[in-house]
MIDREN-194149 format. One record per residue: residue in three letters; x, y, z negated of N, C-alpha, C in turn. Coordinates in steps of 0.001 Angstrom, whole numbers, plus 500000, padded with zeros to 6 digits. Atoms other than C-alpha are relative to their C-alpha. Example, Ala and Ser with C-alpha at 12.3 -4.5 7.8 and 13.67 -1.06 7.14 Angstrom:
BEGIN
ALA500890498810500000512300495500492200500900501200500000
SER499180498810500060513670498940492860499230501090499270
! end
This chain:
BEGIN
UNK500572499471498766532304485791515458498766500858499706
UNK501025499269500326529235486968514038500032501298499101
UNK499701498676500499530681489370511975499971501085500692
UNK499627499280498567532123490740515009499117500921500326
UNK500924499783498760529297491048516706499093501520499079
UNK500394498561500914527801492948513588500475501026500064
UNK499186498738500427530748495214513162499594501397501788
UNK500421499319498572530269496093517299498538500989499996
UNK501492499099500103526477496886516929499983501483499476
UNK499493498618501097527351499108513492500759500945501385
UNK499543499418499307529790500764515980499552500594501083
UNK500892499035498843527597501364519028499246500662499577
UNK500861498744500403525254503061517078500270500859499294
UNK499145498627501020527667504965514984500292501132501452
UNK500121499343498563528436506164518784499013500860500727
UNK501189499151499874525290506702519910499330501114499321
UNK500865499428501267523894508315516863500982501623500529
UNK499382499096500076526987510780516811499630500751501747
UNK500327499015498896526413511722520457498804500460500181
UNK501426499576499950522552512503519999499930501010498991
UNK500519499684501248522572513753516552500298501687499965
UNK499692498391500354524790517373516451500096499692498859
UNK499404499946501338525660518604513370498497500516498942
UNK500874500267500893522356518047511333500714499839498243
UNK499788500305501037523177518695507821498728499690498844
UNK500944499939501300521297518092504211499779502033499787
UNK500027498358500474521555522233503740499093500027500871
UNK500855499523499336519555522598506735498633499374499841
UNK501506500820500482516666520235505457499225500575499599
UNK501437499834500859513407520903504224500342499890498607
UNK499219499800500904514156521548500561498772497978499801
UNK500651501268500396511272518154500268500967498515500644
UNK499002501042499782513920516230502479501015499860499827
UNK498397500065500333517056516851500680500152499917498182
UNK499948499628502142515951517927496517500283498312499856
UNK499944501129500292516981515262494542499691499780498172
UNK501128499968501182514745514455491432501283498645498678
UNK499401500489500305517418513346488685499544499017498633
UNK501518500293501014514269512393486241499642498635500140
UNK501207501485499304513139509424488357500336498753499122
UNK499569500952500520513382506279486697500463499021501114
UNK499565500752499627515175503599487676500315498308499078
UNK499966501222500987515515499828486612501269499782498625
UNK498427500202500442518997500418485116499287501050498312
UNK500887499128500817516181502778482713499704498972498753
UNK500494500874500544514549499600481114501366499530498852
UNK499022500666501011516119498520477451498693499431499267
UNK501282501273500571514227496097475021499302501067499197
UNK501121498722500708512542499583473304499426500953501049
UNK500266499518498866511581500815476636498885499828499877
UNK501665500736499695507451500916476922499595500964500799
UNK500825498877498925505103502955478778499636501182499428
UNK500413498336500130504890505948476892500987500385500297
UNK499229498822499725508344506683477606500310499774501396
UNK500508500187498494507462505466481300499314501629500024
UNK500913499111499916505097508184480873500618501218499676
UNK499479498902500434507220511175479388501458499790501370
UNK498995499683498430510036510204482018499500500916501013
UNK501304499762499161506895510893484531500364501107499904
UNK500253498896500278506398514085483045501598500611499946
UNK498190499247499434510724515221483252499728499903501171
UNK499974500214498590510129514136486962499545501077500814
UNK501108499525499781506972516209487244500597501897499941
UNK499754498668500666508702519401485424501202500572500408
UNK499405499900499152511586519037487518499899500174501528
UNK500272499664498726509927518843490709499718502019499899
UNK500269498971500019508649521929489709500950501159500156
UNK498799499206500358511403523851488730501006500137501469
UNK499673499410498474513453523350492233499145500031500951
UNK500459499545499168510819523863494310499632501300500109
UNK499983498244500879510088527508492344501044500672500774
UNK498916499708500222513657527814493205500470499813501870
UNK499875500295498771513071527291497058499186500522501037
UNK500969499377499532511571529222499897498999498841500727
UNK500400500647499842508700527129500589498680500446501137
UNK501045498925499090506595529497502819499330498908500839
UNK500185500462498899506088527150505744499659498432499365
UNK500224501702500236505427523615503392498675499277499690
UNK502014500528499999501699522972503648499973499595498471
UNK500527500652500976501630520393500842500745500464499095
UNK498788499821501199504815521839498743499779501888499758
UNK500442498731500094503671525679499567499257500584498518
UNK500155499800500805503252527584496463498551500083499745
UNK501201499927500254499738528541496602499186499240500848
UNK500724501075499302498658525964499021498821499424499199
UNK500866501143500776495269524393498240500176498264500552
UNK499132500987499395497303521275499872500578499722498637
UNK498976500199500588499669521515496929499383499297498617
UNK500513500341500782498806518736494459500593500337498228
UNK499665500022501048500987520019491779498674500992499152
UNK501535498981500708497664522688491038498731499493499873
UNK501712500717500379495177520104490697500343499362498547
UNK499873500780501360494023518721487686498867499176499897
UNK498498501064500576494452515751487102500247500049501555
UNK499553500186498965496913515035489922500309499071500348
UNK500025500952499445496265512357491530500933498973500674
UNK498554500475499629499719511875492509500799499227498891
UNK499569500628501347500595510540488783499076498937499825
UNK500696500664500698499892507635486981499258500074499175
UNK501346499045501053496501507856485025500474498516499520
UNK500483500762501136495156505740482473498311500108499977
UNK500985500050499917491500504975482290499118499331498892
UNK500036500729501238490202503933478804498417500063499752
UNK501709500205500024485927502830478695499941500351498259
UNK500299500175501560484247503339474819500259498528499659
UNK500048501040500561484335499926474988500813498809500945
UNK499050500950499359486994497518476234500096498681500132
UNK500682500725499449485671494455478226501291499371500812
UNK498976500630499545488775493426480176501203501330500385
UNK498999499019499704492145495155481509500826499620501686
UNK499773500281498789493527495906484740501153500824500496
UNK498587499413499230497009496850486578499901500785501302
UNK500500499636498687496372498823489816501312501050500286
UNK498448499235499682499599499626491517499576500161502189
UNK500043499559499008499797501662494970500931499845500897
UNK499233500412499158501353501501498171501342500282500532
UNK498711499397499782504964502335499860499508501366500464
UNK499738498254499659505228506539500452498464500268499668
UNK501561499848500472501383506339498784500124500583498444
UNK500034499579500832500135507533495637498929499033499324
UNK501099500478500526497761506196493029498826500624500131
UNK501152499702499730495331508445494410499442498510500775
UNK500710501117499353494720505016496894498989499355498980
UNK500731500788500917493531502944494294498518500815499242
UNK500343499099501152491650505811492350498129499478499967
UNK501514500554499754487752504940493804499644498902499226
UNK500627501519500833487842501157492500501155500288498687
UNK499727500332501357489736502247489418498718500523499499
UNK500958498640501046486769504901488269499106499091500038
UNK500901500973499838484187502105489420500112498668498982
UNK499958501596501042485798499018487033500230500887498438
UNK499631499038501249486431501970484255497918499907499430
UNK500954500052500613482895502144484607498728498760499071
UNK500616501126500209482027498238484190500910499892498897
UNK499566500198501459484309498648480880501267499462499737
UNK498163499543499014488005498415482550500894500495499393
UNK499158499119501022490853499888480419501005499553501678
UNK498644499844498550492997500658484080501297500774499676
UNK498911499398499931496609501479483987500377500127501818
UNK499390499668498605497471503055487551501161500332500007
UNK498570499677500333501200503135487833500188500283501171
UNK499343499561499638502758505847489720501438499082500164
UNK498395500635499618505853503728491658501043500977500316
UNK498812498911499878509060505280491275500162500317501439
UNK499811499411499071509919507473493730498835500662501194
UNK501468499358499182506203508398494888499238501237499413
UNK501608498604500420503801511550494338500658500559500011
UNK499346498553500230506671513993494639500280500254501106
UNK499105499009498514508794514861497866500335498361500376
UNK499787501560499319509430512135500447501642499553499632
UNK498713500337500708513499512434499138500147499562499010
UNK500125500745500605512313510864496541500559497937500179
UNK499747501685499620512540507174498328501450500041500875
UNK498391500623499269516362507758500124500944499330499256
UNK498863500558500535517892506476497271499150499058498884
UNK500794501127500675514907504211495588500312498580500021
UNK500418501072499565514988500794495765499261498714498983
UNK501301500688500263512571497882495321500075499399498618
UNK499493499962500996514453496882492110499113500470498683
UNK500413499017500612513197500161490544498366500140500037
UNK501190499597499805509845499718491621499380498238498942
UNK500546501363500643509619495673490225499984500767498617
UNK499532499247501271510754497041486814499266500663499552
UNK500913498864500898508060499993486428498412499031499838
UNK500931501425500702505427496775486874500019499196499166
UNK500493500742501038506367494825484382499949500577498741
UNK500568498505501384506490498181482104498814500129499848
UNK501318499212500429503097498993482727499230498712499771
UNK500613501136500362501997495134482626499872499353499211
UNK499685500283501514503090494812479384498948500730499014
UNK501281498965500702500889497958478465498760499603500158
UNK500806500698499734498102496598479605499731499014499165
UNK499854501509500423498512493196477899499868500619498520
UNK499808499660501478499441495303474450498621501150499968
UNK501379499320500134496173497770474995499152498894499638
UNK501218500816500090494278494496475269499924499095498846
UNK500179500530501665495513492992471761499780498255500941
UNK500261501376499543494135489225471841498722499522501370
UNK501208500224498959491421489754474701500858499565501400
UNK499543500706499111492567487517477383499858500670501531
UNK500693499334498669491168489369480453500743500678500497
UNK498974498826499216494147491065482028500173499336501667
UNK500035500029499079494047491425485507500675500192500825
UNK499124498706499548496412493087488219499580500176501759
UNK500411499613498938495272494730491683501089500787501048
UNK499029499232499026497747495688494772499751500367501185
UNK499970499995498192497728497301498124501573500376500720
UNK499043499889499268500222497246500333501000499534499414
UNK499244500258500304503221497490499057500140499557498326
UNK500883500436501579501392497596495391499688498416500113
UNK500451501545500041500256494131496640501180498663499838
UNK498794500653499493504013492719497508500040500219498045
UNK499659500079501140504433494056493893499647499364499216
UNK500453500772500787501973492449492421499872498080500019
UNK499605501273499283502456488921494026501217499982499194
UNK499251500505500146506001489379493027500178500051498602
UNK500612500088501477505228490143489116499599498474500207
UNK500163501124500260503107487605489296500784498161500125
UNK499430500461499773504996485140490480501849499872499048
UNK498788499797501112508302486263487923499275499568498892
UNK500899500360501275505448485428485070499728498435500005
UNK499580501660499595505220481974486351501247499795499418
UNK498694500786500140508985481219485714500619501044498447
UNK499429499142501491509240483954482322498638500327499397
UNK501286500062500632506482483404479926500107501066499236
UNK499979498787500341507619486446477942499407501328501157
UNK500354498801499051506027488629480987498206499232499796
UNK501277500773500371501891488356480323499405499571501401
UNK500442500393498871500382486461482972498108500410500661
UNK501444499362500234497065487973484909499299498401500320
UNK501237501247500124493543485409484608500143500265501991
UNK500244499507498517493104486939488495500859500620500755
UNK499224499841498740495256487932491595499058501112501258
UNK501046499305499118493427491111493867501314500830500798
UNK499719500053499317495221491854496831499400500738501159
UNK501181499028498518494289494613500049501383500228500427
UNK499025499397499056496837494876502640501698499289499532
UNK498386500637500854499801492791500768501059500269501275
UNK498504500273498861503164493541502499500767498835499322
UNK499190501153499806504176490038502638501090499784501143
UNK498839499916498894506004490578505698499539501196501096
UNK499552498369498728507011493604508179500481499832500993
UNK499350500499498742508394493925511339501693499833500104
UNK498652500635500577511784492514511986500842501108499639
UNK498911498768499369513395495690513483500315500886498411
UNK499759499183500405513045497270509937501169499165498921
UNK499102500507500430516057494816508947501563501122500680
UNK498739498821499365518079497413511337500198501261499114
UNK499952498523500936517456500465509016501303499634498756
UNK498835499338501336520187499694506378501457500044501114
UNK498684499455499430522809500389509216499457501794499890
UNK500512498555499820520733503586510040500593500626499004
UNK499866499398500952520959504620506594501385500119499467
UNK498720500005499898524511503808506132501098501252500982
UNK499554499366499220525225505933509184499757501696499453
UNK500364498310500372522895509017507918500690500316498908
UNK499361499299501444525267509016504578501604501148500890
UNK499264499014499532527807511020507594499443501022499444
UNK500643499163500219527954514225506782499289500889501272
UNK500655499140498788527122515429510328498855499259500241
UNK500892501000499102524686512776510529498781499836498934
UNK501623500474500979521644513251507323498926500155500584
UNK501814500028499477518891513410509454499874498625500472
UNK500261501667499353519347509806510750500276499313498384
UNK500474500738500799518507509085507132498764499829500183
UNK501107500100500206515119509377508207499159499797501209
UNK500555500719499353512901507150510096498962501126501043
UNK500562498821499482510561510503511211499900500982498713
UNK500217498463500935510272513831509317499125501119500843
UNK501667498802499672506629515962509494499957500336499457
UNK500399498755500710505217518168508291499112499703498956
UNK500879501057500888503687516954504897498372501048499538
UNK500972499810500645500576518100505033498396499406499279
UNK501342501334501105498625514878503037500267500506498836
UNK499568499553501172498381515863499828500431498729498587
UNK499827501533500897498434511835498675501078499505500329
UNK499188501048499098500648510447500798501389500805500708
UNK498725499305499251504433511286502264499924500062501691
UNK500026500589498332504182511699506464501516499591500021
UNK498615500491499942507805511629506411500606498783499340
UNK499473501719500577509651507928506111500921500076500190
UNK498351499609499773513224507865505300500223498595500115
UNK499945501610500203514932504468506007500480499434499459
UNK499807500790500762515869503447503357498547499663499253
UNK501558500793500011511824502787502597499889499292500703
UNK499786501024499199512147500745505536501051499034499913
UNK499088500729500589515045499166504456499716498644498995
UNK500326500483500905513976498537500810498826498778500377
UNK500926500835499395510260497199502609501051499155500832
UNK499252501434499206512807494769504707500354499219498368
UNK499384500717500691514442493764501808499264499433498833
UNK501274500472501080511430493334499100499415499061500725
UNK501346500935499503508855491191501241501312499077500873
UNK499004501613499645512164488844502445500274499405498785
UNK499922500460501064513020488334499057498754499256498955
UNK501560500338500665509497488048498068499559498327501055
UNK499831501536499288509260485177500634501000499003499874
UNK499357500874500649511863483245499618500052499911498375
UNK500511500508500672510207483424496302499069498961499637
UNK501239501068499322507250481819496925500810498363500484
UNK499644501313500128509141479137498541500529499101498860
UNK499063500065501085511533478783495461499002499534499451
UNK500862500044501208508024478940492991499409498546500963
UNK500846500997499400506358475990495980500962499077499448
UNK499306500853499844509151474004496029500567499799498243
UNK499809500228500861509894474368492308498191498829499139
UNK501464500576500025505832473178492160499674501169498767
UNK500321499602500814505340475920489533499184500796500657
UNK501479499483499342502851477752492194499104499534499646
UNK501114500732500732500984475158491157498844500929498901
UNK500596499353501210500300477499488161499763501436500299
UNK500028498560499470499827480478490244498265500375499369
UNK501007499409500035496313482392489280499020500103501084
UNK500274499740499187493672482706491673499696500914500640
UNK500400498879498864493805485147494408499398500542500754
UNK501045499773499155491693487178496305500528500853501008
UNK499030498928498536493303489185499758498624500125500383
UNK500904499036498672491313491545501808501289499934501094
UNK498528500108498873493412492090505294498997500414500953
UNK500464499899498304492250493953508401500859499239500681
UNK499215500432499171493353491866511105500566500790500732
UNK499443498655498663494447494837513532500574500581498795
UNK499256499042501127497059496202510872501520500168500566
UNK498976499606498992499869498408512555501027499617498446
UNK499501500238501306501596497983509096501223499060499346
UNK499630501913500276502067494512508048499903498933500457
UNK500258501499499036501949491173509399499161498964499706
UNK501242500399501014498655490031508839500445498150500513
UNK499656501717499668500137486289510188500761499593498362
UNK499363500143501394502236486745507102499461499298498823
UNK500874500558501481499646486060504186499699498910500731
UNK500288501111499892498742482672505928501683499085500383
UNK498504500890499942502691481609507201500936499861498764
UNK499131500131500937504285482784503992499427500009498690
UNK500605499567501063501989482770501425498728498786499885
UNK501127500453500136498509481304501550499813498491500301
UNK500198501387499606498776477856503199501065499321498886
UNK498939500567500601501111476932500194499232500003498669
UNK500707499873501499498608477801497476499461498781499620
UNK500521501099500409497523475052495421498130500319500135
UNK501471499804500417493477474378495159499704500340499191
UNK500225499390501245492578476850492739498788500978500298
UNK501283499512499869489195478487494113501021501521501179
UNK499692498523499140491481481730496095499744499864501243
UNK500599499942498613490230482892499315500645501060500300
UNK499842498822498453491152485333502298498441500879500624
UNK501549499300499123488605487881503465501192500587500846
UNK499778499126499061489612489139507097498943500558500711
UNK500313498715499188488332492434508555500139499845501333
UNK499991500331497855487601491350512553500383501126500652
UNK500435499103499148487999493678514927498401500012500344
UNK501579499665499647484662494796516232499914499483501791
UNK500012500437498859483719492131519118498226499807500477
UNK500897499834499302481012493937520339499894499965501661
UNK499053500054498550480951493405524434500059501110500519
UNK499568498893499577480873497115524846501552500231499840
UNK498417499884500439484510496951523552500838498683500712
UNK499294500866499433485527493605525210501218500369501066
UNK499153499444498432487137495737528696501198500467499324
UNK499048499082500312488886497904526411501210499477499089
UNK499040501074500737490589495039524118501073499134500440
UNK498860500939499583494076493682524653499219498296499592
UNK500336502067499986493589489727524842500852500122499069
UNK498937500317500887496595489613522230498793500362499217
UNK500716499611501434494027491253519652498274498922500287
UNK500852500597499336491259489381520972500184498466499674
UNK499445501378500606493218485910520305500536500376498964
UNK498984499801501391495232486949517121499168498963499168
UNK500658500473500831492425485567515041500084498026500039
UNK500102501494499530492146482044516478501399499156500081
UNK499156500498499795495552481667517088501323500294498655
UNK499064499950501216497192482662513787499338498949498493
UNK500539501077501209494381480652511315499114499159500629
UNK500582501432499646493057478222513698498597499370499669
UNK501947500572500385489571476434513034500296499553498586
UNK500229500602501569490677475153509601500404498622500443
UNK500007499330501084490386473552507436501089500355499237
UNK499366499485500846491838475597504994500338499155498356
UNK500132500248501187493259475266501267499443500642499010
UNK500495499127500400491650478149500484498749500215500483
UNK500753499440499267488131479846501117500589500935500963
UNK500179499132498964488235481491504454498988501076500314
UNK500884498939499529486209484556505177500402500629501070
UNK499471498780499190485986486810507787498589500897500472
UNK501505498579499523483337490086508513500369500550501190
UNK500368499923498387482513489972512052498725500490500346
UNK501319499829499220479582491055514656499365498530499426
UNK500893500930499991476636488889514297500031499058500661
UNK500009500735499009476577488277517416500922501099501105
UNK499523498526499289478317490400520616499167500760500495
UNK500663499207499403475450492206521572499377501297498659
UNK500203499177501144475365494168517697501104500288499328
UNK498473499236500910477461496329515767499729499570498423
UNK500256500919501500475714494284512400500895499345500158
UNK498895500641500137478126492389510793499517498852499079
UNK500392501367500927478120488894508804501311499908499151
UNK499360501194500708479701486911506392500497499075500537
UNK499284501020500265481332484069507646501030498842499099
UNK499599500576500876481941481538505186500852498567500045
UNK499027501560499689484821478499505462500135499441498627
UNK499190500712500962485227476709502425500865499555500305
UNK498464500611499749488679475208501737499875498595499868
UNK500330501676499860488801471567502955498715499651500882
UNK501070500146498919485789472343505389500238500322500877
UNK500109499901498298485300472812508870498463500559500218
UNK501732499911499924481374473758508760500834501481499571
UNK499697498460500056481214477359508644498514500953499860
UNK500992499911500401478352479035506975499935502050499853
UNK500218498762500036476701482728507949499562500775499191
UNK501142499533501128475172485043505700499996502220500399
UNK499683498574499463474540488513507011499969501214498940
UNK499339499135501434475299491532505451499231501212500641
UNK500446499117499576473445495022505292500932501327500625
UNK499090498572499752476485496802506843500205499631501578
UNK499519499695498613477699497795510811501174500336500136
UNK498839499165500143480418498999512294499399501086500818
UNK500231498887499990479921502762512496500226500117501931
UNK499895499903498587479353504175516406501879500170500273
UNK498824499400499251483088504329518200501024499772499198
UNK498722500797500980485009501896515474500299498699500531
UNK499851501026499448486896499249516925500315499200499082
UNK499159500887500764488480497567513969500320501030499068
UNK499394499297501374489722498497510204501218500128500365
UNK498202499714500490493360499574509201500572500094499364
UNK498823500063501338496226499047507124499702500908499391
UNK500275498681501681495389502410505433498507500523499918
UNK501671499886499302491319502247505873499997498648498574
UNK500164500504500945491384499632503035498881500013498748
UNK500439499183501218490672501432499923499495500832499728
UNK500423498763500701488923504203500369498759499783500566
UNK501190499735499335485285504633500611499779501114501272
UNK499926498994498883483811506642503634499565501327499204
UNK500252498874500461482743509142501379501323500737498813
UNK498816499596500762486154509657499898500216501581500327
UNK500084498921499228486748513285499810501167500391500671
UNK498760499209498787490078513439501668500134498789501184
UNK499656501288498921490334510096503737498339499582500892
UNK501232500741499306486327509167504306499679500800501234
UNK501060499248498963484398510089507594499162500738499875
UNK500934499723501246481899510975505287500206500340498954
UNK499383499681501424483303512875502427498910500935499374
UNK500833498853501251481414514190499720500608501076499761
UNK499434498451499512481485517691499536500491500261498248
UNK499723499432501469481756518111495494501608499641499172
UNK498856500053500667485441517672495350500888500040501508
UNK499358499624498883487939518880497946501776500075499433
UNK498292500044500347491942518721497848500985500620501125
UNK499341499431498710492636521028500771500007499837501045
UNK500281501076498738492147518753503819499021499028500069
UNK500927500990499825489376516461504952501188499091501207
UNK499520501015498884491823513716507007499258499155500548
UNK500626500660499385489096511683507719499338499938500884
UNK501337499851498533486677513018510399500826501514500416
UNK499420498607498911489515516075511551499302500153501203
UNK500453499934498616487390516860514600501303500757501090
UNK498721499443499043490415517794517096499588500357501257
UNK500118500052498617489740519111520005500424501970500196
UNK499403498583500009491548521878521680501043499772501271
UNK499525499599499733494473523009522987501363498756499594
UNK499172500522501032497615520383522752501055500720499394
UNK499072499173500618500563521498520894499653500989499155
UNK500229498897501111498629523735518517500138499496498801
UNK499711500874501329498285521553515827500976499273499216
UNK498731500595499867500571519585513945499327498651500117
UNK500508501549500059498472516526513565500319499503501263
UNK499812500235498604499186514490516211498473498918500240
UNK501840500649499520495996512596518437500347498608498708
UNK500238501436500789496898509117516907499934500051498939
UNK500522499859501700496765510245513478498580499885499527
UNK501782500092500115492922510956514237499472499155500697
UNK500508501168499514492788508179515952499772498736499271
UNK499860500978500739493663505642513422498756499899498431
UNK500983499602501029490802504967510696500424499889498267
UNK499486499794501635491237506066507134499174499647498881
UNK500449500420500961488635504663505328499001498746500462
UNK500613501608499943486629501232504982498770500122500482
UNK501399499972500383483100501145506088499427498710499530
UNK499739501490500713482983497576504646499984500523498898
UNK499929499783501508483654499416501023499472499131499438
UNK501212500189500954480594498648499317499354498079499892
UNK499285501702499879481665494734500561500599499597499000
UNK499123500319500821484522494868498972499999499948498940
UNK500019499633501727483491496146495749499029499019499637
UNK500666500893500668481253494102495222500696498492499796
UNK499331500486500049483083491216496291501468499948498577
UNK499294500017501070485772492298493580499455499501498490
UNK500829500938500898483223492424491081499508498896499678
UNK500854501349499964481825489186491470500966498789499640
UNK499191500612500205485311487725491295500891500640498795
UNK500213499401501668486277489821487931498861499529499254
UNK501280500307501223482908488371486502499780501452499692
UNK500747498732500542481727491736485952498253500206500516
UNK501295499621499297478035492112486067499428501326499718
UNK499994498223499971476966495560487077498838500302498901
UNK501176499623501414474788497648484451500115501438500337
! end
């Protein structure tokens, strides 16, 4: 019966689709939503002489291929893919869109720093140059199918992306010889990755295990609906029907990041962070969590993203007592903002982690009080109920209600994402403080794009916070 019921659905929307769609082909695409990069690696890549330099020369076929058909394509109208675009990251140097390497005179510990779904390792790039400078040997790994054209991810999957982590986690481990100090750092979907590494190192001692666990935005879990995308994608393999491979298609003009999401990224994200949760149970219930590392999560609570209930239902309340904590990012419950706040966001906090106690430290960076935009510390130890303040020299900036899933990682003075960007390095676009105002329909940005915040003002929290839990003391 349930098959049935499946096969019916599949069918109404093979219906629907065909009566909305027209005859949308791949020829008529954007040459960024149809090229197909035959370079990319894939897990089926990996043999027991496989390492990261030829991770790294793959990279570079990928890189030399993008090139080559896009040369080979009129690109007049592609902001970020446009030949002479100062948008176009293939003319920067270094390009931020590749995996770097970050090597101090003197090598003090080592660290993994993997980026998010349709992101680049530009995310990470701020707190790699910052632990490079406390004596850091960082490997940033470019995830397959990212920093080139968003057709990159229609035929990726999460497979291909586990696989280029435990390539570069190996490098890492073999840069660092017998120095114990290997680390690994994730956001987003980088975070799901690194959780699920870690967690494969638990149960295969041949994979090196990190001392520490750092965590911003983990996609532990997504919304349900993006369990529907592998019909979608199934459907867009018609040939009248390739545009309903893709979740939306814009105009890419980020020069880090893909706007366009095909669904099989939504797909893959369904199918990674379910699998990744019925790891976790597997590693609880095997008790070898037990031997998990300790973790540290950041998490705006207001994250359109991910399911910030997630890291405490599928993840966190299962951790053994091992010193890991939760920092959550409040909304801003100043009472100038109270009128304007859904009650759902307003309760989320209380009603997803409760008064405690925890097994973990609890944090969370809130108002002081509601009559200031200063913010505190709030401190829960794990196994307490007492709850201990400690204020902090930061605010939330005039006309910020709350952080965001992609507001994480970047300082405000980032020069393409901050509010506040430093002027001595530019990449074509300031996304962070676009002042918009006008005329609608002129632009392509749309309002909620500049509505949503792109960088942390918390940073200088976080980093420190990292540091302090790396043992690194600044110099």
């Amino acid at each position: 019966m349930r098959k049935m019921i499946r096969l019916g659905v599949t069918a109404a929307l093979i219906v629907t689709l065909l009566a909305s769609g027209g005859c949308s082909t791949q020829d008529s695409a954007a040459p960024w939503h149809r090229i197909q990069l035959k370079e990319e690696f894939t897990a089926e890549d990996v043999t027991d002489q496989y390492q990261w330099k030829d991770y790294l020369a793959q990279e570079e076929r990928v890189f030399t291929e993008l090139k080559e058909k896009l040369a080979a394509e009129d690109t007049t109208n592609g902001y970020r893919y446009a030949a002479n675009s100062q948008l176009n990251p293939l003319l920067q140097t270094p390009n931020w869109n590749r995996s770097f390497v970050l090597t101090p005179p003197k090598i003090r510990a080592g660290i993994l720093m993997i980026h998010g779904l349709s992101d680049s390792p530009y995310s990470v790039r701020s707190l790699a140059l910052a632990l490079e400078q406390q004596g850091f040997l960082v490997i940033a790994l470019r995830v397959p199918g990212h920093g080139t054209i968003p057709s990159a991810l229609l035929d990726a999957e999460w497979e291909d992306w586990a696989a280029a982590t435990r390539v570069a986690a190996q490098e890492v481990k073999r840069q660092l010889g017998d120095n114990p100090n290997f680390y690994i750092l994730g956001y987003s979907n980088g975070g799901a990755l690194t959780l699920n590494y870690s967690l494969d190192a638990l149960a295969d001692t041949s994979l090196p295990q990190p001392k520490k666990i750092i965590l911003l935005s983990p996609m532990i879990g997504i919304s349900k609906y993006a369990g529907l995308s592998k019909t979608l994608d199934i459907v867009g393999h018609l040939p009248l029907l390739s545009s309903r491979r893709w979740l939306n298609k814009t105009p890419e003009y980020n020069p880090f990041k893909y706007n366009s999401f095909s669904v099989n990224a939504g797909w893959q994200a369904h199918r990674f962070s379910t699998q990744l949760q019925d790891k976790i149970a597997a590693r609880e219930k095997s008790q070898l969590l037990q031997k998990l590392p300790p973790v540290l999560t950041f998490q705006s609570l207001a994250d359109a993203t991910v399911n910030t209930d997630a890291i405490e239902n599928y993840f966190y309340r299962y951790l053994p007592k091992n010193n890991s904590e939760l920092v959550l990012f409040d909304i801003n419950r100043n009472a100038n903002f109270v009128p304007i706040t859904k009650t759902s966001a307003s309760t989320y906090l209380q009603n997803t982690f409760g008064a405690g106690p925890h097994p973990y430290h609890f944090v969370k960076i809130s108002n002081r009080n509601s009559s200031t935009m200063e913010v505190s510390e709030w401190r829960q130890a794990a196994d307490e109920l007492t709850v201990q303040e400690r204020p902090l020299n930061l605010a939330y900036p005039p006309g910020i209600f709350s952080l965001s899933h992609v507001a994480l990682p970047f300082p405000t003075d980032d020069p393409t994402f901050g509010f506040e960007p430093k002027q001595d390095e530019f990449y074509g676009i300031r996304l962070g403080n676009v002042p918009l105002r006008g005329e609608t329909g002129t632009v392509i940005i749309k309002a909620e794009a500049g509505m949503r915040l792109n960088s942390n003002p918390f940073y200088p929290y976080m980093q420190e916070r990292i540091f302090n839990w790396l043992d690194v003391a600044a110099h």
